[in-house]
Structures are given as structure tokens and as C-alpha cells.
N, CA, C and O of each residue as an XYZ file, in Angstrom:
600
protein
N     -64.511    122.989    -79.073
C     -65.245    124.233    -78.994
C     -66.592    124.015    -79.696
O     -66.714    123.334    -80.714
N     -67.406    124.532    -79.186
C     -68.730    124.700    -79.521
C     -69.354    125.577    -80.526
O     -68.662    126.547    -80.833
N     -70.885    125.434    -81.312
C     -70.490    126.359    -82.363
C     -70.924    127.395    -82.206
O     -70.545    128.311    -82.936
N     -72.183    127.686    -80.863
C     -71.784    128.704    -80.383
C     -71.047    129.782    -79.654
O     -71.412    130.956    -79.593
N     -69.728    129.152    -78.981
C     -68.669    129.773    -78.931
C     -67.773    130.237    -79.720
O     -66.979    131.167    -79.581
N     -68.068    129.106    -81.046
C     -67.063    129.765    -81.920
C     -67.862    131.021    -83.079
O     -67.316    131.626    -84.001
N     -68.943    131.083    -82.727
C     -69.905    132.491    -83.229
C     -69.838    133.383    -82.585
O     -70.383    134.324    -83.161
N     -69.400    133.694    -81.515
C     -69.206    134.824    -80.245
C     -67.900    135.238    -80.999
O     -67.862    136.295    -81.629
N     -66.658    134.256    -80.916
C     -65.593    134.582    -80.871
C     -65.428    135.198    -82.596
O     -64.701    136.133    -82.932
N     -66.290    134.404    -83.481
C     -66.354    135.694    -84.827
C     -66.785    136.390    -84.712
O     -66.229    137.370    -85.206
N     -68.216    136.690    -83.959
C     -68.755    138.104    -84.000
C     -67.568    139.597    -83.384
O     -67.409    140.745    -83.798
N     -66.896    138.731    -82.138
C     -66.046    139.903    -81.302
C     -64.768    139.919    -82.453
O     -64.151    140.977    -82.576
N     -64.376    138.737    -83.295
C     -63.199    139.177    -84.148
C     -63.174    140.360    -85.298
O     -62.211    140.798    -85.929
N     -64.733    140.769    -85.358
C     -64.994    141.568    -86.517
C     -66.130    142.767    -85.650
O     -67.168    143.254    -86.097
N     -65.589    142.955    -84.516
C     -66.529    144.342    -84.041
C     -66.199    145.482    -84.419
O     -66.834    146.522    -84.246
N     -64.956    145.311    -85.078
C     -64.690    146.807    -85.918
C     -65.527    147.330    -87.238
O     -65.737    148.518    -87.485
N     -65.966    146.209    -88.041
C     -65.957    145.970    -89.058
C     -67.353    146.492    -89.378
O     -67.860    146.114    -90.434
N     -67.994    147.275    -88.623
C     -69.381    148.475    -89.270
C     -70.722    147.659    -89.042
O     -71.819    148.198    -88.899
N     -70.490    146.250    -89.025
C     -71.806    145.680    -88.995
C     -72.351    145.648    -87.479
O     -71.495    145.789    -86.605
N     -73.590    145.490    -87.111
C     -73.946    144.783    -86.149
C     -73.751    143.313    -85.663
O     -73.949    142.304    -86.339
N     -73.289    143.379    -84.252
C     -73.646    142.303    -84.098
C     -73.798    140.720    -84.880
O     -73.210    139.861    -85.537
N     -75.107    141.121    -84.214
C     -76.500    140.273    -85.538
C     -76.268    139.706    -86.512
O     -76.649    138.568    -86.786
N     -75.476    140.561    -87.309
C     -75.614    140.515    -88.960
C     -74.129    139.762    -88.877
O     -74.221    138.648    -89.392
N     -73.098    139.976    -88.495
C     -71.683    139.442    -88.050
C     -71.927    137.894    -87.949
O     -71.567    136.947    -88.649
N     -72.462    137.974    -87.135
C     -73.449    136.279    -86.487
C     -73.719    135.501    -87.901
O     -72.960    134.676    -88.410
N     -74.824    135.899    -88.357
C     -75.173    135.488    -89.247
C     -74.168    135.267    -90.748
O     -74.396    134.293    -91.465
N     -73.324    136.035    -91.026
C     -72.648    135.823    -91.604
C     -71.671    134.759    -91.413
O     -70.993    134.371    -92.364
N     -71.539    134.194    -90.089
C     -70.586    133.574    -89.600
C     -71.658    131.983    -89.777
O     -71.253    130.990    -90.382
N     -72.848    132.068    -89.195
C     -73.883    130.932    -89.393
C     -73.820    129.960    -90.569
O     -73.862    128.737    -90.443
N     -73.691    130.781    -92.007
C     -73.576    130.692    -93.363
C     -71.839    129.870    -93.435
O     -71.847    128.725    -93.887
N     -70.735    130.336    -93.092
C     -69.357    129.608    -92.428
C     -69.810    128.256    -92.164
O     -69.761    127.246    -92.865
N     -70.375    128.510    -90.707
C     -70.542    127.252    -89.939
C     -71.306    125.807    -90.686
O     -71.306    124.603    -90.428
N     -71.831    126.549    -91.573
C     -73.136    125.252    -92.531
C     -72.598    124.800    -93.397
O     -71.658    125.417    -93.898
N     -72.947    123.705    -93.832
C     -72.602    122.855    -94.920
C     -73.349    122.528    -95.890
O     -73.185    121.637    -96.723
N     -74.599    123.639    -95.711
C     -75.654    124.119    -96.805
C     -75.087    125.334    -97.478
O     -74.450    126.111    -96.767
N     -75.217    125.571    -98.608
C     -75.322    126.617    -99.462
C     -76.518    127.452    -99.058
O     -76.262    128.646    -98.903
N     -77.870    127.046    -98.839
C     -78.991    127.467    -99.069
C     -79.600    127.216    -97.442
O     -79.777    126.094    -96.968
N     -79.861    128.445    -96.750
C     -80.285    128.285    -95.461
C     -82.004    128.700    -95.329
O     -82.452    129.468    -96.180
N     -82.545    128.389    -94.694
C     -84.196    128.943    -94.654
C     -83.748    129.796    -93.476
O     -82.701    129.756    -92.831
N     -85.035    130.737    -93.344
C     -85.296    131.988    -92.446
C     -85.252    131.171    -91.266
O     -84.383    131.571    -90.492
N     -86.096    129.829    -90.718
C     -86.006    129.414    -89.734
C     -84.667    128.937    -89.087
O     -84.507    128.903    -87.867
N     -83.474    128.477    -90.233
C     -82.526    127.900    -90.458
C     -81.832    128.925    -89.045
O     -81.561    128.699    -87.866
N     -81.752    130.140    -89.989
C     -80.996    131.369    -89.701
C     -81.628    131.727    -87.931
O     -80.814    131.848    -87.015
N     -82.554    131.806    -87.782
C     -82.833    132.017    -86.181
C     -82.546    131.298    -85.479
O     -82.307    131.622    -84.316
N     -82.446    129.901    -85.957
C     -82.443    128.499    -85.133
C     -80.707    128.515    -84.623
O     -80.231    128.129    -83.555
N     -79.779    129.319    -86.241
C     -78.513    128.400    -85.985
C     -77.485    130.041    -84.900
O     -76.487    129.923    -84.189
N     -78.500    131.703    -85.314
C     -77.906    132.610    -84.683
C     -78.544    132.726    -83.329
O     -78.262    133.595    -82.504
N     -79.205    132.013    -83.214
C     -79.893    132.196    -81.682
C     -80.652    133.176    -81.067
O     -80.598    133.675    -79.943
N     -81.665    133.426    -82.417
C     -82.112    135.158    -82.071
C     -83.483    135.361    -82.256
O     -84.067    134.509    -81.586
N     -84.291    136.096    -82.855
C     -85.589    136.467    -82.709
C     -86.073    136.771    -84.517
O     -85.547    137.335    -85.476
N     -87.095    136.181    -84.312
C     -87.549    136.439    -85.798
C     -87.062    137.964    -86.117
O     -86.098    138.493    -86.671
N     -88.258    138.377    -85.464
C     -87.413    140.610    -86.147
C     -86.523    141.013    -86.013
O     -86.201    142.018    -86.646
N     -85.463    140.258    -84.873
C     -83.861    140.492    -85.387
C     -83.385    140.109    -86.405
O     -82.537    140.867    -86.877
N     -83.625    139.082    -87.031
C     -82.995    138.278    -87.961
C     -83.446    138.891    -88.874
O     -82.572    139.376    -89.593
N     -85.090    139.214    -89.358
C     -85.486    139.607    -90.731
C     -84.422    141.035    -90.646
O     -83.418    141.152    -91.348
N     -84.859    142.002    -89.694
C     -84.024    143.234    -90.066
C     -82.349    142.880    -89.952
O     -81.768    143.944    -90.164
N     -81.547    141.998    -89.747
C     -80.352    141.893    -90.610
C     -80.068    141.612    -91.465
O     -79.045    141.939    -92.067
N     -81.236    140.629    -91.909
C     -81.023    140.108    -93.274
C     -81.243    141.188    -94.485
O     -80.601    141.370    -95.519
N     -82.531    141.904    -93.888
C     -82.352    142.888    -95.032
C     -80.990    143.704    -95.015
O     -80.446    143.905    -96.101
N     -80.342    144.238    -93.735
C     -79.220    144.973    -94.102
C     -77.765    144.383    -94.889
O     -76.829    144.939    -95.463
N     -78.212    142.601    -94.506
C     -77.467    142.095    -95.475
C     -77.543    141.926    -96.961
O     -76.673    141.626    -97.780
N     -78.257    142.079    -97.033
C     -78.881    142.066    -98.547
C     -78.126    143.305    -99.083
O     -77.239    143.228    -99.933
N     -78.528    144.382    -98.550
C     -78.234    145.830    -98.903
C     -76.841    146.018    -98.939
O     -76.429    146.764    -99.827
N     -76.014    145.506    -98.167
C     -74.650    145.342    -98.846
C     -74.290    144.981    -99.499
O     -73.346    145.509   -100.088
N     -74.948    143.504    -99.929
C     -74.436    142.327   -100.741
C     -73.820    141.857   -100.121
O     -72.865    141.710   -100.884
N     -73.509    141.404    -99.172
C     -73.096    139.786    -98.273
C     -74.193    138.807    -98.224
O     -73.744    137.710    -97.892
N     -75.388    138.790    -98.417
C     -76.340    137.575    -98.164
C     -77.468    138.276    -99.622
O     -77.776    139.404   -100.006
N     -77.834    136.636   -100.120
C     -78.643    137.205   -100.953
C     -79.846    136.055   -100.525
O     -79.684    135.285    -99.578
N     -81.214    136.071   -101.474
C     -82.172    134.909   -101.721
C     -81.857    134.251   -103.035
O     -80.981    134.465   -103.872
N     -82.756    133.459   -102.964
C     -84.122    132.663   -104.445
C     -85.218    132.291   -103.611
O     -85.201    132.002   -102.415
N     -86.227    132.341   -104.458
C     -87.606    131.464   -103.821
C     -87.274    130.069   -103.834
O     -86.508    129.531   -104.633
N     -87.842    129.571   -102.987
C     -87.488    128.321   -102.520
C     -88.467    127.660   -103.772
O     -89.664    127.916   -103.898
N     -87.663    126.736   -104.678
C     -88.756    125.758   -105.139
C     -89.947    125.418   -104.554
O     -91.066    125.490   -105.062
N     -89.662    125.066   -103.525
C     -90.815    123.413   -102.639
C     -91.993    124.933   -102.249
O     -93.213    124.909   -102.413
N     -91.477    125.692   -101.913
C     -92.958    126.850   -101.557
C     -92.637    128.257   -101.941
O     -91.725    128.956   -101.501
N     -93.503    128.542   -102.799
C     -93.658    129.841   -103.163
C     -93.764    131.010   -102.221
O     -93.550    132.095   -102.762
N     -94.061    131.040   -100.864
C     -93.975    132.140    -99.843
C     -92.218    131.991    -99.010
O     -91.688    132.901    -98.374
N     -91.729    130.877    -99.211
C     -90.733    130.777    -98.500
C     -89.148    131.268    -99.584
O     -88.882    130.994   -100.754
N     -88.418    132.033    -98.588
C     -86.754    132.221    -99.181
C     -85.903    131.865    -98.655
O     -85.755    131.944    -97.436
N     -85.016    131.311    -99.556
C     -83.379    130.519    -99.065
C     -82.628    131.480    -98.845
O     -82.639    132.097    -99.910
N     -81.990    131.999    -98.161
C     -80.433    132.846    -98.265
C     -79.585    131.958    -98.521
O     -79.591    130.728    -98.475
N     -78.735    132.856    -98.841
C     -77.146    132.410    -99.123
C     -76.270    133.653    -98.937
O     -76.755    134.783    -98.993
N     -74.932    133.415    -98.709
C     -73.659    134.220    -98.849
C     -73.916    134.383   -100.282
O     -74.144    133.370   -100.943
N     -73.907    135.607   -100.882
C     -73.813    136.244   -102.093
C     -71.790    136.085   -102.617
O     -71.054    136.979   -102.200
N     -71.344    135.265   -103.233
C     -70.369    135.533   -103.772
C     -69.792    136.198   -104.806
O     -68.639    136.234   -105.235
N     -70.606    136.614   -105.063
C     -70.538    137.658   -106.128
C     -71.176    139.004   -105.707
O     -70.813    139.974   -106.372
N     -71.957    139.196   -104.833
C     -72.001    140.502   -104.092
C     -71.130    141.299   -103.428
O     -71.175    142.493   -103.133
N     -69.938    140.028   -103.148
C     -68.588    140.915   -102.370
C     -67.570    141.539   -103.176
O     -66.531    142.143   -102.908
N     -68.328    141.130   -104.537
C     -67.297    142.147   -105.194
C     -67.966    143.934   -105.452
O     -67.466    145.025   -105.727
N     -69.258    143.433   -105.188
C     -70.367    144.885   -105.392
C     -70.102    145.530   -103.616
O     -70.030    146.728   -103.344
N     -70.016    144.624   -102.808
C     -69.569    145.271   -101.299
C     -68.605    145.876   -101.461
O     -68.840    147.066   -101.250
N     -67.368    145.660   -101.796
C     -65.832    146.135   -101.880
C     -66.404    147.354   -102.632
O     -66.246    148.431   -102.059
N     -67.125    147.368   -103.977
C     -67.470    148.758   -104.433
C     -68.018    149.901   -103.143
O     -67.724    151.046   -102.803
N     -68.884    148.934   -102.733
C     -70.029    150.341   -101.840
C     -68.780    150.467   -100.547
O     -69.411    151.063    -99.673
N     -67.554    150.253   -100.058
C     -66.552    150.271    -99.477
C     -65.864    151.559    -99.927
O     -65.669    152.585    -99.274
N     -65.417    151.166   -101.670
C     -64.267    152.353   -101.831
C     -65.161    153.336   -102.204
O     -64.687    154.453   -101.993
N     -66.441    153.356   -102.749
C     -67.440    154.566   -102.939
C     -67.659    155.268   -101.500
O     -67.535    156.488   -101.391
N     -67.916    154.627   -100.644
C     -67.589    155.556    -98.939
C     -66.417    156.245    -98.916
O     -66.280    157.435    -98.632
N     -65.276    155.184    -99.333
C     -63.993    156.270    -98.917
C     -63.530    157.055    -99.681
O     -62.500    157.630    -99.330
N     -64.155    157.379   -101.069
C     -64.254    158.465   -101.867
C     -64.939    159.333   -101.501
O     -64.418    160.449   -101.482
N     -66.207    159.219   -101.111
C     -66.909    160.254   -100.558
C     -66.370    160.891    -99.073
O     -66.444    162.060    -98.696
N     -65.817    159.747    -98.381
C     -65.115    160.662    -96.807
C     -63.705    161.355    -97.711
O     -63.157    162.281    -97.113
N     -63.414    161.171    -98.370
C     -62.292    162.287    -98.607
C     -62.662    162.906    -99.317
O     -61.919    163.888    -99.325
N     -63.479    163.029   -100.084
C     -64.272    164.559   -100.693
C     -64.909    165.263    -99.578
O     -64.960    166.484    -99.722
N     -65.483    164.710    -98.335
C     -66.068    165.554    -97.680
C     -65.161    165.863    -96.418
O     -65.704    166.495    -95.512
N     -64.315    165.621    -96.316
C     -62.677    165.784    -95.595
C     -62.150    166.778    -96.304
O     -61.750    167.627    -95.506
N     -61.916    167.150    -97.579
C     -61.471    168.241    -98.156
C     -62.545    169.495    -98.415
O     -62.135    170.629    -98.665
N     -63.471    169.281    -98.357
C     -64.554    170.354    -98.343
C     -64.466    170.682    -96.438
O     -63.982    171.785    -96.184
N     -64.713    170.177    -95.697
C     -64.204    170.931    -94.419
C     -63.332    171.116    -94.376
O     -63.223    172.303    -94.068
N     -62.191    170.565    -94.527
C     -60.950    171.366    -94.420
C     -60.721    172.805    -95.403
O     -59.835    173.642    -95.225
N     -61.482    172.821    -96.175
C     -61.541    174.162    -96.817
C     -61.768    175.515    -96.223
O     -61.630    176.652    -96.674
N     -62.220    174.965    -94.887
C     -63.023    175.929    -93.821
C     -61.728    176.410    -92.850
O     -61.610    177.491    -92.274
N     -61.016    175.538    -92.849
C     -59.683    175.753    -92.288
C     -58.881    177.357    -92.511
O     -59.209    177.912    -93.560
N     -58.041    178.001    -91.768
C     -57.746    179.137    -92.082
C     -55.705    178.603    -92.447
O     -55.145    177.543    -92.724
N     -55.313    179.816    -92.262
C     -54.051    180.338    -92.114
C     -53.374    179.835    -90.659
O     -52.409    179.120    -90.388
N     -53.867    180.200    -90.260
C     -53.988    179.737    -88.404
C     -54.300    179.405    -87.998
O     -54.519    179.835    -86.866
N     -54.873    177.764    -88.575
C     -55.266    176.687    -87.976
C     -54.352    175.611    -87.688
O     -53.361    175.644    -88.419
N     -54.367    174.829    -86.997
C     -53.230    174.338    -86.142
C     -52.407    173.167    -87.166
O     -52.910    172.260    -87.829
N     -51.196    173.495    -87.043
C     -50.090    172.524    -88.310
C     -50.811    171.001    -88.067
O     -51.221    170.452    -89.090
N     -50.958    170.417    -87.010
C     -50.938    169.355    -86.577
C     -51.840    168.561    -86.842
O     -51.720    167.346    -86.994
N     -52.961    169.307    -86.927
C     -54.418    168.808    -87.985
C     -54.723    169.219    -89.480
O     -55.780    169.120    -90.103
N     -53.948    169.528    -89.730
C     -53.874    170.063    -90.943
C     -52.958    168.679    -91.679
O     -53.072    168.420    -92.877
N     -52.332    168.120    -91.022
C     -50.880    167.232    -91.612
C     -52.268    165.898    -91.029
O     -52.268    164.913    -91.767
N     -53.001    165.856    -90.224
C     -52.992    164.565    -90.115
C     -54.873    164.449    -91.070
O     -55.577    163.441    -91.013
N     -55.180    165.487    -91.680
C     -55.833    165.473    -92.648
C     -55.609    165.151    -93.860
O     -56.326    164.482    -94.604
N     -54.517    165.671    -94.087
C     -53.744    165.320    -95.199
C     -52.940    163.401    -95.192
O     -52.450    162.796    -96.145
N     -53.047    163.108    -94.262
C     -52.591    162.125    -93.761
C     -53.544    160.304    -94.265
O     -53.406    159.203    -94.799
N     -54.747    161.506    -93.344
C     -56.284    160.558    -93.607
C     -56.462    160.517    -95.077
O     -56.766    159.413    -95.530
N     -56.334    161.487    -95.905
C     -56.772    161.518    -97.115
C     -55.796    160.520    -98.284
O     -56.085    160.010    -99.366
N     -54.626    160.545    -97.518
C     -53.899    159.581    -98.412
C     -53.986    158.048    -98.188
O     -54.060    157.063    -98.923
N     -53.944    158.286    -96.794
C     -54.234    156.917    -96.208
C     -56.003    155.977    -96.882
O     -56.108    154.780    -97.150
N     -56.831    156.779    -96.950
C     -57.744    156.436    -97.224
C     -57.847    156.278    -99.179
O     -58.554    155.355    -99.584
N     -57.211    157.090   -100.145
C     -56.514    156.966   -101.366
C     -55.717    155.015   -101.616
O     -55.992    154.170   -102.467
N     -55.012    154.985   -100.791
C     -53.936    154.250   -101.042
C     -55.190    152.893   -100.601
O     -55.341    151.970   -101.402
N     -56.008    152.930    -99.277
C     -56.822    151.950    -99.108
C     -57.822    151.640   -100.569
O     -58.222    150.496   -100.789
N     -58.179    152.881   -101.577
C     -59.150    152.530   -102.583
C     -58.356    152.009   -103.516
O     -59.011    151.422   -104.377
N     -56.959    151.984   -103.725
C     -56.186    151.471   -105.001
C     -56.113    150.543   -103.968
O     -57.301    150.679   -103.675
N     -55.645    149.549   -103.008
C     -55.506    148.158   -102.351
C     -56.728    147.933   -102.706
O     -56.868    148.532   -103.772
N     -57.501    147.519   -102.485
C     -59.395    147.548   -102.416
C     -59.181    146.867   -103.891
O     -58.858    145.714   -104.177
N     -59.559    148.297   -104.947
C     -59.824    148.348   -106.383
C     -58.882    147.032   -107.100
O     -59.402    146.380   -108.006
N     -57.106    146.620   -106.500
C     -56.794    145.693   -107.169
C     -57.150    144.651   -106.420
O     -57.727    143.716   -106.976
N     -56.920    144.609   -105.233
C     -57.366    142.989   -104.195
C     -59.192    142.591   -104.796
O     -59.663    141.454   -104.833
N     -59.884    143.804   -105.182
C     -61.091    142.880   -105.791
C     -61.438    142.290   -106.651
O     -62.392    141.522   -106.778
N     -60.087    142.860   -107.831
C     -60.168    142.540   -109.267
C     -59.293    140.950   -108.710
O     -59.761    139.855   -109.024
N     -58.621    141.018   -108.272
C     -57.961    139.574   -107.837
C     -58.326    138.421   -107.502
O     -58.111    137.309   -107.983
N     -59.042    138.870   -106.416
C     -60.068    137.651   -105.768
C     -61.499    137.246   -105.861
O     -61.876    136.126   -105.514
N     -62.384    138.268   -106.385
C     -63.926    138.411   -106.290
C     -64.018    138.287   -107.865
O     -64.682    137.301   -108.186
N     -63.547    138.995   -108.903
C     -63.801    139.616   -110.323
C     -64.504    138.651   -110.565
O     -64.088    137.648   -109.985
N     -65.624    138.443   -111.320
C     -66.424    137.943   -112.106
C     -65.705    137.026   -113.354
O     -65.401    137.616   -114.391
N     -65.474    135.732   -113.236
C     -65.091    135.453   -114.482
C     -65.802    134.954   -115.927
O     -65.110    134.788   -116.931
């Protein structure tokens, strides 16, 4: 298999997973290398894409914390990325901070709810809210496990 087939087949293994595309790709690029430290050209050359695609994923990677920089020694205008390994423990945060906030704002509409609003959404609200609970305690210990800072 090829390694751009096997970048298709990560990007489609993780189309659930909130990111674009793009940014999926690229994350997978960083996998595929046997550099730590990739250049901007690196990154277009190895996702197969367009300069302003790439800069605008990279920034959204950044903004998660999956990809970070340094200035490149050898030139002061140029930046290395890398997979941030220590950003995925700050990702997993901005993760269970979403699903704190969707169940605070899951219980504030459902507040709107009456007497005679239908059993059936009412139970599977209550449902989401635990389900999404039980995902921030998995989360909160699987990060202290694997990511924690030592």
C-alpha cells in the first residue's frame, strides 16, 4: 500500500472525529514521517494540498493542540511543526470542557420543557447527560494515564 492510500484510509477512519479533512491528513503526514520536525513545504508536499489549505489547518491545529512549531534554527522566517505531545493532554481538556458545557446547555433547554412534554425525550436527555458525565470521568482518568506530564 501506498502512502497515499494509506492517508485516505486515515483520513475516512477518523471522519467522525470533528476535524476536517485536511487537518486529519496532516495529522496522519506527521505518523507517516520519520522526522519529528516537518517544514511548511514538508507538510504540502507530503498532504498533497495547497499552500492556504495547509496554513489554515495548521493554524486550527495549533488551536487544539495536536500540532505545534519552533523557529527553525537555519532561518529565522521559517517554522518546523511537530505533533505536540504534550498538547494532547491540553486537547483531552478542551474535549471534556465541551462536554461540560453541552450538558449545562442540555439542562438549561430542557428547563423549557413542560409537564407534557413527551416521556421519551425527556429519558433520552437524561440519558445524553449521563452518557456524556461518564465520557468526562473516562477522558479525565485515561489522560492522567497516558498524556500526564511527568
Amino acid at each position: 500500500m501506498d502512502k497515499k492510500v494509506a492517508l485516505e484510509q486515515f483520513v475516512a477512519a477518523h471522519k467522525f472525529d470533528g476535524l476536517p479533512p485536511l487537518a486529519v491528513r496532516i495529522i496522519g503526514v506527521f505518523y507517516i514521517s520519520n522526522e519529528k520536525y516537518l517544514t511548511f513545504d514538508d507538510i504540502i508536499e507530503l498532504a498533497d494540498s495547497s499552500k492556504g489549505a495547509v496554513s489554515k489547518m495548521l493554524k486550527v491545529l495549533i488551536a487544539v493542540r495536536r500540532v505545534n512549531f519552533i523557529q527553525d534554527p537555519a532561518s529565522s522566517r521559517k517554522r518546523l511543526f511537530y505533533l505536540d505531545a504534550h498538547g494532547v493532554e491540553e486537547y483531552i481538556k478542551l474535549v471534556v470542557n465541551g462536554l461540560m458545557d453541552q450538558n449545562t446547555q442540555i439542562r438549561r433547554l430542557s428547563e423549557f420543557r413542560t409537564s407534557e412534554s413527551d416521556k421519551e425525550i425527556d429519558e433520552l436527555i437524561d440519558k445524553t447527560i449521563q452518557f456524556n458525565s461518564d465520557v468526562i470521568t473516562s477522558l479525565l482518568k485515561l489522560n492522567v494515564k497516558h498524556y500526564k506530564k511527568k
